[in-house]
N, C-alpha and C positions, 0 to 999 in steps of 0.2 A: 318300527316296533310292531309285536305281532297283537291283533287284533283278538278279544275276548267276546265269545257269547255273551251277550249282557240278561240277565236277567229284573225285571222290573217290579217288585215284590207290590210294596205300600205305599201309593202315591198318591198327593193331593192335586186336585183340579184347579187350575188358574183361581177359580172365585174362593173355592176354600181356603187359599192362600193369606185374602183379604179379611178373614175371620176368625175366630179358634172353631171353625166347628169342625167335628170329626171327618179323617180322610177316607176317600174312598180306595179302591185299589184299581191301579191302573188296569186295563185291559191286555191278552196277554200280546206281543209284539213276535210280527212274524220272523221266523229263524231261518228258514230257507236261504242259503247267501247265491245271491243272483251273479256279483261282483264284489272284489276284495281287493281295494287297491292300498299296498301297504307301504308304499312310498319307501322304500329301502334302496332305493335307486342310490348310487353313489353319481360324484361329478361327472362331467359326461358324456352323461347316460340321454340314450335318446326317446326310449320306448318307457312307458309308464306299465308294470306289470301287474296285471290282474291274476293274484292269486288262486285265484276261487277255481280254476281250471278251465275256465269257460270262456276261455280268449280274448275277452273285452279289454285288449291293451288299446294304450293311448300312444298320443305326442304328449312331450317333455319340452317347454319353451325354454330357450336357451340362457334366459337371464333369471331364472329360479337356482337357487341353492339347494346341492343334494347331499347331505352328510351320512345319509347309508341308514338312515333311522326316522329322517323327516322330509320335507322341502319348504322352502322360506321363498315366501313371494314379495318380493323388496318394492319397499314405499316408489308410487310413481312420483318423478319428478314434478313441482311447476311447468307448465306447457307440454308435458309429454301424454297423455293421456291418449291420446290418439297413432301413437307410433310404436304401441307395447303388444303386438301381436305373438312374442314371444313368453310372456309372464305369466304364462295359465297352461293347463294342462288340457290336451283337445283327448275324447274318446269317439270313435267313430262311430252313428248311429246304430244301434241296436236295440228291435224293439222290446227284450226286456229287459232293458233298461226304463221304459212306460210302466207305468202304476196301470195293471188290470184291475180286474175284478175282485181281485184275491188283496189280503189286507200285503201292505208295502209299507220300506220305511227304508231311509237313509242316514246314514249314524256319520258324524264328522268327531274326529278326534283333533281338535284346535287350540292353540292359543295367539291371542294377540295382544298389542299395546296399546293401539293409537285407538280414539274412538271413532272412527270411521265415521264420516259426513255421509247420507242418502243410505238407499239400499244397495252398499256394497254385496256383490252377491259371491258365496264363498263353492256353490254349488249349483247347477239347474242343468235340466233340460227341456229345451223350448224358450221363448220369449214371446210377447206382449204383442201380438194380432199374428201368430204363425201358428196356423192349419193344424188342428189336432190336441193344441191345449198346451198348457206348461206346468215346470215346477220348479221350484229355485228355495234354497235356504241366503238370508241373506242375516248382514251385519250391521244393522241403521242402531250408529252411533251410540253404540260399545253393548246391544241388545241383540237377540235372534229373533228372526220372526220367518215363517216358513209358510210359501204363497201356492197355492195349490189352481189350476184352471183345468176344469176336463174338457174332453173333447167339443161336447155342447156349447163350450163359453160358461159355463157354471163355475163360482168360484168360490174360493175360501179362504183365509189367512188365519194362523194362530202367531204368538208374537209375547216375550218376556220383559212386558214394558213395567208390569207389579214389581218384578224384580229387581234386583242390584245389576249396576253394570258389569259385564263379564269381563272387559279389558284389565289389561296390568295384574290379574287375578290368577294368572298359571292355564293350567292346560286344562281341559272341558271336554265333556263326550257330548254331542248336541245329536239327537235325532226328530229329525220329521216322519213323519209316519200319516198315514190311512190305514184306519182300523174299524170293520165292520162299516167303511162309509166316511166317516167320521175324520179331521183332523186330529193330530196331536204334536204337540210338542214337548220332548223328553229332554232335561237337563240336569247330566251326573246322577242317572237312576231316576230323577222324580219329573211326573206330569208337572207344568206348570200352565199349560191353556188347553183348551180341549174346544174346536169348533164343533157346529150346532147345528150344521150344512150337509146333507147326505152330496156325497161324491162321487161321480163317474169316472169311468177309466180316460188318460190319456194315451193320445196314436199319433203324436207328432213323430216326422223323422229328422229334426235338428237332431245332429251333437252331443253329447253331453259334454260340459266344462269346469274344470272346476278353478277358481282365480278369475275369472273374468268373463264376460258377454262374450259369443262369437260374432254376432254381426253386429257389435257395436262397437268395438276394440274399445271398451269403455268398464266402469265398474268395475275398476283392480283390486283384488282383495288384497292387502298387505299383514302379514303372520307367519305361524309358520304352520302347517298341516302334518297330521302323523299317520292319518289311513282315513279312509275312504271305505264304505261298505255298504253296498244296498239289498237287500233282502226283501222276498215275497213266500205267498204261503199262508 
């Protein structure tokens, strides 16, 4: 499916959420598209295509399903958790693909069912003591929560735990974002949490993935995914 500018009009902040009191309006989200992965891949297909024109094509793991509009990342078996090096989609590093200086954001068009146990991660690049920092949007059991670490080791987490769970509920636009510094996380148009944490750029040269960890063959996300888009600016 082809992917929409979103515009972010009137949005309340995670805490406004917990109150009636009046909302603020979201900050404006950078539109620059850095990478546009529109997942239109039919069966297959090996190459994951980056629309955006800027070559950041990927791998296509061979046990995802492609029907020419989404990909579906199938529930991992009991004991197989460690034998699913095919189930995710690998992009090969490129550094903008890193959150600079400049505001960034990653927008997932998703849905799923199950509510995922731990922090299934449906997106990142970088992981958890690797040189340069990371970022990952993940799925802890049927919520979004979007993990930020700059290069310093500085880090941040926003997360829709005030919310209703998103599983069994249809399809969602979720974006992680840095704006001005600042976390955010966007769900279906509106802020739901806004970290408090000024944020430096990440300069890791992991990967990007999306379904699964790369050096852990672990964290399968199971759904189905409709694009992929990361924008700076």
């Amino acid at each position: 499916m082809r992917y929409r500018i979103l515009t972010v009009a009137a949005a309340a902040s995670g805490l406004a959420l917990l109150a009636p009191a009046a909302q603020a309006a979201a900050p404006a989200l950078p539109t620059g598209v850095v990478a546009s992965w529109q997942m239109n891949e039919t069966q297959g297909s090996t190459v994951l295509v980056d629309t955006s024109g800027h070559g950041y094509n990927g791998g296509i793991g061979n046990e995802l399903t492609l029907d020419g509009a989404s990909h579906s990342f199938p529930v991992v078996p009991p004991g197989g958790m460690f034998v699913r090096d095919h189930q995710r989609l690998d992009i090969i590093n490129h550094n903008a693909l890193n959150p600079g200086t400049a505001d960034w954001s990653v927008t997932v068009r998703l849905a799923w069912d199950s509510p995922l146990l731990g922090d299934i991660n449906v997106a990142q690049k970088g992981q958890g003591k690797v040189a340069g920092g990371r970022w990952h949007m993940a799925t802890p059991k049927g919520h979004i929560k979007c993990v930020y670490e700059d290069a310093t080791g500085d880090g941040g987490e926003v997360d829709s735990w005030a919310q209703p769970r998103l599983t069994g509920t249809g399809w969602h636009i979720v974006t992680c974002a840095k704006v001005s510094g600042m976390l955010q996380l966007i769900i279906d148009g509106k802020t739901v949490d806004t970290g408090t944490k000024h944020l430096g750029p990440i300069t890791n040269t992991t990967p990007m993935t999306i379904g699964g960890k790369l050096h852990c063959t672990c964290d399968y996300w199971t759904g189905k995914v409709d694009y992929v888009v990361v924008r700076s600016g």
